[in-house]
matplotlib code that plots the C-alpha trace (Angstrom):
import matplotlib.pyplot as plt

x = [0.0, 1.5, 2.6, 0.6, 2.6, 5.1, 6.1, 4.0, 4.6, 4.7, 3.7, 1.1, 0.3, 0.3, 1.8, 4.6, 5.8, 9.4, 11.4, 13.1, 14.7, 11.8, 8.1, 7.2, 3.7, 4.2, 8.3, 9.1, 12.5, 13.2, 9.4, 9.0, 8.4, 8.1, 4.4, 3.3, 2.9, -0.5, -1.5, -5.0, -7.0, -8.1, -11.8, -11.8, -10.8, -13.3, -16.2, -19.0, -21.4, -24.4, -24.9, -28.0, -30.2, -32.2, -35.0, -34.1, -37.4, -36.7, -33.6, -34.5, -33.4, -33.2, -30.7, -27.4, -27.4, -24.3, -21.7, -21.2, -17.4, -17.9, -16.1, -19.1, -16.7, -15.9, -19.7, -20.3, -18.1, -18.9, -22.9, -23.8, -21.4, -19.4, -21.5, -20.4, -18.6, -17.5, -14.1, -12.7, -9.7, -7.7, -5.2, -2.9, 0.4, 3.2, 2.1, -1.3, -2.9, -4.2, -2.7, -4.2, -7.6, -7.7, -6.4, -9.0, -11.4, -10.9, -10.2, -14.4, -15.6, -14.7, -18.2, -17.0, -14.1, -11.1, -7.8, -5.1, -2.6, 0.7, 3.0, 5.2, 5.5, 6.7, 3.9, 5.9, 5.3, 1.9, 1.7, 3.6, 1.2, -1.9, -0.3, 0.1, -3.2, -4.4, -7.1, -8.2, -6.9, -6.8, -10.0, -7.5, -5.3, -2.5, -0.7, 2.7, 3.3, 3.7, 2.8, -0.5, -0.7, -0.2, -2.8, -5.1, -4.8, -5.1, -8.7, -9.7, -9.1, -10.9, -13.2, -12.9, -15.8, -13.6, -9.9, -7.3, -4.6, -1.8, -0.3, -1.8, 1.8, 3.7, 1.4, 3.3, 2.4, 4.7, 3.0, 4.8, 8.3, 8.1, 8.8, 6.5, 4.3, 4.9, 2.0, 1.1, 1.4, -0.8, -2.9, -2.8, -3.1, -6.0, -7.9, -7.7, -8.1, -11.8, -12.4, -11.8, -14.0, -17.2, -17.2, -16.5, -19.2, -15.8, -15.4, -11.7, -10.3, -6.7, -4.7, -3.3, -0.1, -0.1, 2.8, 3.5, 0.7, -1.6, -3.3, -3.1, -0.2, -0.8, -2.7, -5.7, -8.1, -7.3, -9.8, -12.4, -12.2, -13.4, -16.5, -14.9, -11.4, -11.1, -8.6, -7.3, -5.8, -4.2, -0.3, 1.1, 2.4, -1.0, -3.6, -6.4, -7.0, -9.8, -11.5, -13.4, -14.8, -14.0, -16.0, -18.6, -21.2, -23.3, -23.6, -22.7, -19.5, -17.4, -18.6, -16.0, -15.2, -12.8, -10.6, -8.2, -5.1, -4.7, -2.1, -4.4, -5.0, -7.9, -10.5, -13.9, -15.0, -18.4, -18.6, -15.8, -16.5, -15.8, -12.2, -11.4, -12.5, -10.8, -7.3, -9.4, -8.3, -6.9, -8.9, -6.1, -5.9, -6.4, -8.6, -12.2, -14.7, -16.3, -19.3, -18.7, -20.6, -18.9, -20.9, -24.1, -22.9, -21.6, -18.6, -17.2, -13.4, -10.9, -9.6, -6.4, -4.6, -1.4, -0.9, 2.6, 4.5, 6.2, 9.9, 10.1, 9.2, 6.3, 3.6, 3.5, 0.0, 0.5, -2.9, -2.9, -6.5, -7.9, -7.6, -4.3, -6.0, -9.4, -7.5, -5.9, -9.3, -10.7, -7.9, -8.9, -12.5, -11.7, -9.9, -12.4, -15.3, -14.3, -11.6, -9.0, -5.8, -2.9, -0.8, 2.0, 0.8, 2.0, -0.9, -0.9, -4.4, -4.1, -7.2, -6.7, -6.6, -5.9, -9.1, -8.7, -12.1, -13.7, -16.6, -17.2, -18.5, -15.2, -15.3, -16.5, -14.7, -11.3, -11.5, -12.6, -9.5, -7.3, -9.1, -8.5, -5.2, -4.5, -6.2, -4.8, -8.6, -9.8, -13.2, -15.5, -14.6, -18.9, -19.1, -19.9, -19.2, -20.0, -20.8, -20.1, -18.0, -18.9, -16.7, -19.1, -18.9, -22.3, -22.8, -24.2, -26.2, -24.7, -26.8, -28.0, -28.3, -30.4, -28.0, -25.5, -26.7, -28.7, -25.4, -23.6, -25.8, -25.6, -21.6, -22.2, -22.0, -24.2, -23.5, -23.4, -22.3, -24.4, -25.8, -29.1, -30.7, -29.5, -31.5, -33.8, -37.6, -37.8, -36.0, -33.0, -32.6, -29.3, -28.5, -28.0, -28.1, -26.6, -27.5, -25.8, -25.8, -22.6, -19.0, -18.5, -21.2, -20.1, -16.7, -18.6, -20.3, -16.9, -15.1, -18.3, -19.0, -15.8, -12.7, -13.7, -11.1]
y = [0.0, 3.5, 5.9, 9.1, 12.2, 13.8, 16.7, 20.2, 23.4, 26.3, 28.4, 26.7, 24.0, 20.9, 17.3, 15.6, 11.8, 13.1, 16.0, 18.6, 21.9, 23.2, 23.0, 21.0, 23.0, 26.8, 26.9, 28.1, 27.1, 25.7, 25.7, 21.7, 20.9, 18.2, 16.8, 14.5, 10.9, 9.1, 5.8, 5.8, 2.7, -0.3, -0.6, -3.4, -1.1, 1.5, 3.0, 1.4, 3.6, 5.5, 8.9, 10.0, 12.2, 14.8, 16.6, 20.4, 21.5, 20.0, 22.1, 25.3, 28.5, 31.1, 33.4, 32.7, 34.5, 37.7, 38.3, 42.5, 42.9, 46.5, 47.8, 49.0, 49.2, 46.0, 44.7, 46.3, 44.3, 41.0, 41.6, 42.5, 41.0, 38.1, 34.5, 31.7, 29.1, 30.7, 31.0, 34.5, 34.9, 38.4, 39.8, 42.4, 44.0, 44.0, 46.7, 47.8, 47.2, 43.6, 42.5, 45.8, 45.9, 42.1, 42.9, 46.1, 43.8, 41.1, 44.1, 44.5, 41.0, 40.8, 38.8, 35.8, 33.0, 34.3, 33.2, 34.7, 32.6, 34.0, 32.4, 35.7, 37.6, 37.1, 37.5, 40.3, 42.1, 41.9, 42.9, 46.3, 46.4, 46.3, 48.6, 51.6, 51.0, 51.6, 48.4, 46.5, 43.3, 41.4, 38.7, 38.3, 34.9, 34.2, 31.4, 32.3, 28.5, 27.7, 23.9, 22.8, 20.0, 22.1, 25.6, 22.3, 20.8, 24.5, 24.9, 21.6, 21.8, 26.1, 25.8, 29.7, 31.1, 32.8, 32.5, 34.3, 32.2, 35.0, 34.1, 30.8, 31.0, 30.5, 27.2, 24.0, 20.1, 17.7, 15.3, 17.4, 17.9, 20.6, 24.4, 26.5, 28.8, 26.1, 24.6, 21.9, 23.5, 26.3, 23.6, 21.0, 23.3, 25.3, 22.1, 21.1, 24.2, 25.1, 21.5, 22.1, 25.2, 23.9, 20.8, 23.4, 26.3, 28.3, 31.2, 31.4, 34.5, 33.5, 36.2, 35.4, 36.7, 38.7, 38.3, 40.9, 40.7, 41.6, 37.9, 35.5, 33.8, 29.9, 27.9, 28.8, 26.0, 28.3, 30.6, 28.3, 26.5, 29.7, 31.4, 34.7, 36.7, 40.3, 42.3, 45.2, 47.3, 51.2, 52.4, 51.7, 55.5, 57.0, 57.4, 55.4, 51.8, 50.5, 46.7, 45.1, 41.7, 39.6, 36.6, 36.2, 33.5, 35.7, 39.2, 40.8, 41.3, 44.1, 45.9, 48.4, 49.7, 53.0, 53.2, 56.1, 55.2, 57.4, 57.1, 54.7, 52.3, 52.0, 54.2, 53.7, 56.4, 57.3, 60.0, 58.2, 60.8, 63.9, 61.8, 61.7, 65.1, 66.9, 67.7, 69.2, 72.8, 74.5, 73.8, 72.4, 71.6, 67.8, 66.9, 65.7, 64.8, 61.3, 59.3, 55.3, 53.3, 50.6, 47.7, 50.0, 53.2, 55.7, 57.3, 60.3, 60.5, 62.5, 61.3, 63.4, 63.3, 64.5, 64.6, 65.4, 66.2, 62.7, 62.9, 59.3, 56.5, 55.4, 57.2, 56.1, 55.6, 54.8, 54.2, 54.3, 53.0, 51.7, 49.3, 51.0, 48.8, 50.2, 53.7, 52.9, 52.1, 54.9, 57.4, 55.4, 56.2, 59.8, 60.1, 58.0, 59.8, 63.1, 64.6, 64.8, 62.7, 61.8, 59.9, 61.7, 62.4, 61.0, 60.2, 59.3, 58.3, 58.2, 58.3, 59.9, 58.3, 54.7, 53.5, 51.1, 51.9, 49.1, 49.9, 51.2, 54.6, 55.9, 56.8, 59.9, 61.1, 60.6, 61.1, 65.0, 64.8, 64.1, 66.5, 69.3, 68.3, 68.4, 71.6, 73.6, 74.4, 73.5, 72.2, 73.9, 72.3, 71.9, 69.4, 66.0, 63.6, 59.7, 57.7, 54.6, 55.3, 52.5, 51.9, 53.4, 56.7, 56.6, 57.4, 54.3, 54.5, 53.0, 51.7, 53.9, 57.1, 58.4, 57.4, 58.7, 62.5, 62.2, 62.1, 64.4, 67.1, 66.3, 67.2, 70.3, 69.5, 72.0, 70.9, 67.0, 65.7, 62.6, 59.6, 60.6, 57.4, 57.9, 61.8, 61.7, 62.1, 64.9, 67.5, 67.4, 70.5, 72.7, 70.4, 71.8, 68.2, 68.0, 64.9, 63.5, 60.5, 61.0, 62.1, 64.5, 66.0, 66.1, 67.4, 70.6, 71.3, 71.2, 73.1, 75.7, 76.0, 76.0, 76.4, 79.5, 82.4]
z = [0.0, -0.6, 1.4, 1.8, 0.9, 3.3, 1.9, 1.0, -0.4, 2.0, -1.0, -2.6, -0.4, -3.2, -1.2, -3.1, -1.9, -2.3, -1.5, -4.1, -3.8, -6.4, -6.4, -9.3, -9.1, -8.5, -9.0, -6.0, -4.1, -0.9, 0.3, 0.4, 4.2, 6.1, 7.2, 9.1, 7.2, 7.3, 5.7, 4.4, 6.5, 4.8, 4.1, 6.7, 9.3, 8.2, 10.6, 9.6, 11.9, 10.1, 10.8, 12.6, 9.9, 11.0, 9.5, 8.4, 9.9, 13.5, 13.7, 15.5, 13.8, 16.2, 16.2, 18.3, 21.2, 21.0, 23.9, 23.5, 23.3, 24.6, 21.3, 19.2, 16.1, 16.7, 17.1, 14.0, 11.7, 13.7, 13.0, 16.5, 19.3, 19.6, 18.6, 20.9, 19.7, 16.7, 15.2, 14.5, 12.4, 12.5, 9.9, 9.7, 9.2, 12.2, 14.7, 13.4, 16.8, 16.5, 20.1, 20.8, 20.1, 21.9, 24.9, 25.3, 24.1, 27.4, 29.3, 29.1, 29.2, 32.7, 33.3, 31.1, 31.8, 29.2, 28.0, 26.3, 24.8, 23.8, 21.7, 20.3, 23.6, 27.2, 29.7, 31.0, 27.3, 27.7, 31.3, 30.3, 27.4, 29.7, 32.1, 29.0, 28.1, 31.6, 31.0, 34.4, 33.2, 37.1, 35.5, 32.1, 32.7, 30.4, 28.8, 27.2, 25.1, 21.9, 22.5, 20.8, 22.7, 26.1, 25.0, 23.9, 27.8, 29.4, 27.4, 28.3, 32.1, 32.1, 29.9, 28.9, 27.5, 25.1, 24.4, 21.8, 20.2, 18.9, 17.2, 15.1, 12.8, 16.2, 17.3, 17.0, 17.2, 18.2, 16.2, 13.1, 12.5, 10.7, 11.8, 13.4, 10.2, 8.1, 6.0, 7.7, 11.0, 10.7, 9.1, 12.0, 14.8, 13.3, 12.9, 16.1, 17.8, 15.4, 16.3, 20.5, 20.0, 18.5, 20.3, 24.0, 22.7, 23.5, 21.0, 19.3, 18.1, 16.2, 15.1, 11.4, 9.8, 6.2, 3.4, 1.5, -0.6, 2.2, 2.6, 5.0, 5.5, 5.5, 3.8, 2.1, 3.8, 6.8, 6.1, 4.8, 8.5, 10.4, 10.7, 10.4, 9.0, 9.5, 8.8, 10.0, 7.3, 7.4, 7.8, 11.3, 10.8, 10.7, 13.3, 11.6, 11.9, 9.7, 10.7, 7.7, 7.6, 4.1, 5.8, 8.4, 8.9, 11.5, 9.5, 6.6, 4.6, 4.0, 7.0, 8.4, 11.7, 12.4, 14.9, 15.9, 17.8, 20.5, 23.5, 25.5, 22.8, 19.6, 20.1, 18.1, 15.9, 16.0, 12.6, 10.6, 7.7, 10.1, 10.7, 7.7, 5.7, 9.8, 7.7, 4.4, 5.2, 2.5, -0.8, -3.9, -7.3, -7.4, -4.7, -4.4, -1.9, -2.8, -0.7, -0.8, 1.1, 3.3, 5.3, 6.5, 6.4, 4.0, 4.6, 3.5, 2.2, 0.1, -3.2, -4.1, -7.9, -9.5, -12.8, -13.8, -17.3, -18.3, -19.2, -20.2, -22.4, -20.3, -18.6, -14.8, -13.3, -9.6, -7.0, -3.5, -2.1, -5.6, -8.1, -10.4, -13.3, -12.7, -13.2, -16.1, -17.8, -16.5, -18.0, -21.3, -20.8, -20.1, -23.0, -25.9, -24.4, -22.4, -25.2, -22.5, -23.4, -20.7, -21.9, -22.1, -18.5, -15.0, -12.9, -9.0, -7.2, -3.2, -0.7, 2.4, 5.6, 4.4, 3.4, 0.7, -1.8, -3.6, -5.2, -8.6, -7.1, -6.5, -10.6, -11.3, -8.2, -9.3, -12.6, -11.7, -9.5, -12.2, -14.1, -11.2, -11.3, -15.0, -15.7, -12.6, -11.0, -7.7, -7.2, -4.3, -0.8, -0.5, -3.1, -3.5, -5.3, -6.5, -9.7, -11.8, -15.4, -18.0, -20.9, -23.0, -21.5, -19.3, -15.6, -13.7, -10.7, -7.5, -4.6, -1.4, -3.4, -1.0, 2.1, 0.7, -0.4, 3.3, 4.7, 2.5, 3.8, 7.5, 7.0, 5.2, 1.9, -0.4, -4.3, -5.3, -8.8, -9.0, -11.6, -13.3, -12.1, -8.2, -8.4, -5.2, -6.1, -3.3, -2.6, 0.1, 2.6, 1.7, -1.2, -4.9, -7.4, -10.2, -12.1, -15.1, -17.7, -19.6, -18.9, -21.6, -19.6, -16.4, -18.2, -19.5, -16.5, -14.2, -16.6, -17.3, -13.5, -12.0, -14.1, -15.3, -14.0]

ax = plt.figure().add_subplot(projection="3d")
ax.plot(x, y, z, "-o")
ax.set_aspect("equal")
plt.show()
């Protein structure tokens, strides 16, 4: 009978029976590792046990009770409060706060049985942490291991009602002799620790290394085992911290939280759209207001452009917060449909604050930055801005017109460029809308409007 595989790719994951010094599958070198060996059992020593079948409609759906972690951001992005027995995975560079935000987060559940396992930093590290933070942490208790086998025996014996594995990359089984991060470690240990926590009702929160990329390091079956990943993205440099779930079973995706870090840890911030538009003092060529909506709420943030003279063979087109493809169609759009030609033309795209935009309403908004930028004219400080580009030219609706412009006014705002099809039936208070269906359209009336002089 053959041997199962006992060798996998760190980078890609595939299992090979024999070791090399390059994957055979995604060419990378020196990732083969060492995994664990296991022969596949005879159909004679097979369970032979049926499973017990249940009928869908005997199975009670009503909703999970929710443990409030006391961080509202936080709540947001996990639907409502912390589900028991789920599985919570969190991603994110070195030093954005994810130790952080945990350790405030025990700090409040001082009603429940929790553990925090350690297996990057002393006990002593974290008590100094605590202490800076000025968080009543005399209920937290703390395991500072790196044994599977022994944070597996410390949950069995408490029975927390909630425990925090940071980080799962530092996790080891002796069963395994290959290093700790490897693939079949991170692997191995996640298994068993998703499997301790739904069989315990004990809810898991495992903090996840990124690569360079900014995904999870690991393989991918990591985040297919859990019931949730977030990550929290921003510059470790800046003040704002932004929490967005990619998965959740118990609420919605691509829900964001905002945090500001202050001197006594990640604060939650209430009017994220305030944050961000607090630095728009002095109105420049370049810049633009836009509206995207993230998770529930719309948010409010500044799109800034450059567009420089090129004194080389290519034009560069860089983008900090969008897609730089989705840019370089857009230019091409601008272009074929708007008259206006760049390419003999740097272009640089960067949203302030960190926020990493998504949707395809973040169009219009930069291409009348670029078009600020080009031309030398500043668009008013009091507008607004949002709408899809097609390839065609047209301006698409986007969804939650009417959130969006609702909000717009509550900060201020008092002219909005906007799709034809997203125009509100009735009137909004202090709100002067100007609806369009094509670009060369929305060209003219920038250009007419405000470029003059």
């Amino acid at each position: 009978m053959s041997k199962a595989a006992q060798y996998r790719c760190d980078a890609c994951g595939q299992a090979f029976s024999k070791w090399s010094g390059q994957c055979p599958e995604c060419n990378a070198w020196n990732t083969l590792e060492e995994a664990r060996s296991i022969s596949p059992r005879s159909a004679k020593t097979r369970s032979a046990h049926e499973g017990q079948l249940i009928p869908l409609s005997d199975i009670s759906s009503a909703e999970q009770s929710r443990i409030p972690s006391g961080i509202d951001e936080l709540d947001r992005v996990l639907g409502g409060g912390i589900v028991r027995g789920s599985v919570v995975l969190l991603g994110g560079s070195p030093g954005i706060g994810k130790s952080t935000l945990l350790l405030q987060m025990l700090a409040q559940l001082a009603d429940h049985s929790t553990i925090y396992v350690s297996g990057e930093e002393s006990a002593q590290q974290i008590s100094m942490r605590a202490e800076r933070l000025k968080l009543q942490a005399e209920h937290i208790r703390l395991l500072s291991s790196i044994s599977l086998e022994e944070v597996l025996a410390t949950l069995q014996k408490n029975k927390p009602t909630l425990a925090i594995i940071d980080s799962i990359q530092t996790i080891v089984s002796e069963a395994l002799s290959s290093a700790a991060g490897s693939v079949s470690q991170v692997r191995e240990c996640a298994g068993q620790l998703v499997q301790y926590a739904k069989n315990n009702n004990t809810t898991l929160f495992v903090v996840g290394h990124i690569t360079k990329e900014g995904t999870l390091a690991g393989p991918r079956v990591l985040e297919h085992m859990v019931d949730t990943v977030l990550y929290f993205e921003g510059d470790s440099s800046e003040r704002f911290r932004l929490l967005r779930a990619s998965k959740n079973r118990f609420g919605a995706v691509n829900e964001l939280g905002v945090f500001d870090m202050q001197e006594y840890g990640l604060r939650g911030v209430k009017n994220p759209s305030a944050l961000f538009l607090s630095n728009h003092q002095q109105a420049a060529p370049g810049s633009s207001i836009m509206v995207t909506r993230e998770g529930t709420r719309p948010l409010l943030i500044e799109v800034q452009a450059l567009v420089d003279e090129n004194h080389g063979a290519n034009a560069r087109r860089l983008a900090q917060g969008v897609d730089q493809n989705r840019l370089s169609m857009l230019l091409a759009v601008m272009h074929k449909h708007g008259g206006i030609a760049l390419h003999n033309e740097d272009v640089f795209i960067n949203v302030v604050g960190g926020v990493k935009v998504q949707e395809p309403g973040a169009d219009l908004p930069i291409l009348l930055a670029v078009l600020s930028s080009f031309r030398d004219f500043i668009l008013p400080r009091n507008l607004i801005i949002f709408g899809e580009v097609g390839l065609a030219g047209e301006i698409r609706p986007v969804p939650s017109g009417q959130e969006r412009l609702r909000e717009s006014a509550k900060q201020g705002f008092e002219i909005a460029i906007i799709p034809s099809a997203n125009k509100p039936k009735e009137k909004i208070a202090g709100l002067k809308i100007h609806a369009v269906s094509r670009l060369q359209e929305v060209i003219e009336l920038v250009l007419n409007e405000f470029a003059r002089g």
